[in-house]
C-alpha positions, 0 to 999 in steps of 0.5 A: 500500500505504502510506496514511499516518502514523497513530500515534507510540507512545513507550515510557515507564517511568513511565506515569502521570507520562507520561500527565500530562506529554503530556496537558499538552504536547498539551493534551487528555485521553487518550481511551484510558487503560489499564495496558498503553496511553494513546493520545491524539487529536492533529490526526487521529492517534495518540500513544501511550504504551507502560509498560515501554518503554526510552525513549530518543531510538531509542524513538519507533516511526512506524506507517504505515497500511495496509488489510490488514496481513497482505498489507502484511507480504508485501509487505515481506516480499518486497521483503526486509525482514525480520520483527520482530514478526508481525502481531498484533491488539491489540484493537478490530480493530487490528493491528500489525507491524513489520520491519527493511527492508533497512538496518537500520531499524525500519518498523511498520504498522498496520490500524486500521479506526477511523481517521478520515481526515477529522479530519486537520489 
C-alpha cells in the first residue's frame, strides 16, 4: 500500500521570507510558487511550504505515497486509525489525507500521479 516518502510540507507564517530562506538552504528555485503553496524539487521529492501554518518543531507533516488514496484511507481506516482530514484533491490530480493511527500520531498520504520515481537520489 505504502510506496514511499514523497513530500515534507512545513507550515510557515511568513511565506515569502520562507520561500527565500529554503530556496537558499536547498539551493534551487521553487518550481511551484503560489499564495496558498511553494513546493520545491529536492533529490526526487517534495518540500513544501504551507502560509498560515503554526510552525513549530510538531509542524513538519511526512506524506507517504500511495496509488489510490481513497482505498489507502480504508485501509487505515480499518486497521483503526482514525480520520483527520478526508481525502481531498488539491489540484493537478493530487490528493491528500491524513489520520491519527492508533497512538496518537499524525500519518498523511498522498496520490500524486506526477511523481517521478526515477529522479530519486
Amino acid at each position: 500500500m505504502i510506496l514511499g516518502l514523497r513530500t515534507s510540507i512545513y507550515p510557515v507564517n511568513d511565506l515569502s521570507a520562507a520561500k527565500t530562506w529554503y530556496s537558499a538552504v536547498l539551493g534551487v528555485a521553487a518550481y511551484f510558487d503560489e499564495p496558498y503553496y511553494v513546493g520545491f524539487a529536492v533529490g526526487g521529492f517534495e518540500l513544501g511550504l504551507i502560509p498560515d501554518g503554526i510552525a513549530g518543531v510538531d509542524g513538519c507533516q511526512a506524506l507517504w505515497g500511495v496509488a489510490n488514496a481513497e482505498a489507502a484511507m480504508q485501509k487505515l481506516l480499518s486497521l483503526g486509525a482514525s480520520e483527520l482530514e478526508a481525502v481531498t484533491e488539491v489540484g493537478g490530480g493530487i490528493k491528500v489525507a491524513a489520520v491519527r493511527d492508533p497512538f496518537g500520531n499524525r500519518f498523511s498520504i498522498i496520490e500524486n500521479p506526477h511523481f517521478d520515481a526515477t529522479a530519486v537520489k
